[in-house]
N, C-alpha and C positions, 0 to 999 in steps of 0.2 A: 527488739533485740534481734539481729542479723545472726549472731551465734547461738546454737541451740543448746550448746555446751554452756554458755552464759546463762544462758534462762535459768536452764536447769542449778546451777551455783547459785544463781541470783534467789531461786523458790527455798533450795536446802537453807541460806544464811536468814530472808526473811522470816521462815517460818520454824527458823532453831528455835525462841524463845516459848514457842507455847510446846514442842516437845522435849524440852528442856525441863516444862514443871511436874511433867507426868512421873508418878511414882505407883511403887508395886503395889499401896492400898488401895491407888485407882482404878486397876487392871480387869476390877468384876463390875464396874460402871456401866449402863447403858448408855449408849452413845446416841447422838441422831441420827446414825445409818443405822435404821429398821436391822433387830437381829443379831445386831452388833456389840458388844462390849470393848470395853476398852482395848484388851489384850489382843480379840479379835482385829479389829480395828489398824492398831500399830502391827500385830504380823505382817494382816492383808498392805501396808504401806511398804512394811518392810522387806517383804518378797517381791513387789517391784522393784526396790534399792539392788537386792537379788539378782533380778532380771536384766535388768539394765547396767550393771554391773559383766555381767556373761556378756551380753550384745556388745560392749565396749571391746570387750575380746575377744570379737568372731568366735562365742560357744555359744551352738545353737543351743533351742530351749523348747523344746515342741512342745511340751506338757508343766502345763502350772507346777504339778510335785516335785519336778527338780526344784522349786527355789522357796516352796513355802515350808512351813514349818515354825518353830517357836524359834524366832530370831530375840524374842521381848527375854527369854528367860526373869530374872528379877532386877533386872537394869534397861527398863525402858528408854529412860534419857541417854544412857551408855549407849546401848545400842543403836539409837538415833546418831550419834557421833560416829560411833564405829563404821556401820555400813554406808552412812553417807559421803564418807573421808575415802572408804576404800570405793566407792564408786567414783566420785569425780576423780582422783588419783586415775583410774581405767580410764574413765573419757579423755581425763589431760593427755595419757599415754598413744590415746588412738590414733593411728593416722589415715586412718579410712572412714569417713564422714560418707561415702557414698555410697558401698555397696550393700543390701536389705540385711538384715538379719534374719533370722528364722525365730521365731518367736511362738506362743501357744496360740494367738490370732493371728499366724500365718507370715510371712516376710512382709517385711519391715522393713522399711528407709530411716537409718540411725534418727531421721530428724524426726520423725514420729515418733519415737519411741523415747528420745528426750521432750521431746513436745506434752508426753502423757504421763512421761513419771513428773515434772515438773508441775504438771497440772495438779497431781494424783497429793502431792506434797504439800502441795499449796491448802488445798481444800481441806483436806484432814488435818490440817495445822486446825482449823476454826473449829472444826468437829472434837477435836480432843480439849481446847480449851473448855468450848463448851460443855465438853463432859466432866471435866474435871471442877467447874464450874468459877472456873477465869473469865474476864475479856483477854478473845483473840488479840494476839497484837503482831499485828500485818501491817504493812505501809500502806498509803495510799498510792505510791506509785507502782507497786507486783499488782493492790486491787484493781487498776486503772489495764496492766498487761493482761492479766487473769481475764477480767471482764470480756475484753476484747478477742483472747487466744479461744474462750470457750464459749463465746458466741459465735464464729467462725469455724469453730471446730466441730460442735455439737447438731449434730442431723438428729432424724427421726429413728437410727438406727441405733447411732450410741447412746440414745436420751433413752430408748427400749432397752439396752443391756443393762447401762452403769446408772440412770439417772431416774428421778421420779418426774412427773411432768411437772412445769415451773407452778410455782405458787406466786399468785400476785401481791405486791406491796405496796405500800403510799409512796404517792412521786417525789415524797420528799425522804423518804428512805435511805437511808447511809447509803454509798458505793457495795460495800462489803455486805450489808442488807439484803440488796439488790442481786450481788452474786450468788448468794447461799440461796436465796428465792429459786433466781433462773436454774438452780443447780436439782432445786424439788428439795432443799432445805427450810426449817419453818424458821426464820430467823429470829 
């Protein structure tokens, strides 16, 4: 996908149905991001929706606390609708695709920062189904993008902040398998 605006629309619509089934009795859940519960979990998703929403409108962000906080209150799937409707609406609005933003990891090129909440969207769609104890349901073709955007994207430096080191799986392994593996998910 050429537009990063698309990616990012394409990860929200794929990955509505598994934060769609999330509900307030699942919010004290452990999740498979180490640390994590549910509630935890969709904030940390939801204060990127936050962030990238500001970026959309040249408002810088230097520091994570502007944008997190309990976006979940007791409408986790609401809110999954809410912030994501009000963020692509910002990107559709934007007419500056070029200039960096200022962000809490420093300026930014809008396509990174669609690049990473799309990413960011996609993966914690699998994480919350699994929590809540669903199959994920993701396409094969966002798996097929996914795969590829975070193979390309993922160094030694991001795999150290956001990632655990990959865990290996059989070669016959789902696609989606495969991604959660490379991501330091036990699938």
């Amino acid at each position: 996908m050429s537009n990063p605006v698309d990616l990012l629309r394409n990860a929200v619509a794929d990955a509505a149905p598994n934060y769609a089934k999330a509900t307030v009795e699942d919010l004290d859940r452990d999740t498979p991001c180490g640390g994590w519960d549910l509630r935890a979990l969709l904030n940390h998703t939801y204060s990127i929706f936050a962030l990238s929403t500001r970026a959309a409108r040249l408002e810088p962000t230097e520091d994570f606390a502007v944008v997190e906080g309990d976006h979940v209150g007791n409408d986790p799937a609401g809110a999954y609708s809410r912030l994501t409707s009000e963020m692509l609406a910002a990107w559709d609005a934007c007419e500056d695709l070029d200039t960096p933003r200022v962000t809490p990891m420093g300026s930014l090129p809008p396509g990174d920062i669609l690049l990473a909440g799309a990413q960011d969207v996609f993966i914690h769609a699998w994480d919350v189904a699994k929590t809540i104890g669903t199959e994920p349901e993701l396409s094969p073709n966002m798996i097929a993008v996914f795969t590829e955007t975070h193979q390309q994207s993922i160094d030694e430096a991001a795999r150290a902040m956001f990632f655990d080191q990959p865990i290996t799986v059989p070669d016959d392994a789902s696609p989606l398998d495969k991604l959660v593996a490379f991501l330091g998910r036990e699938p």
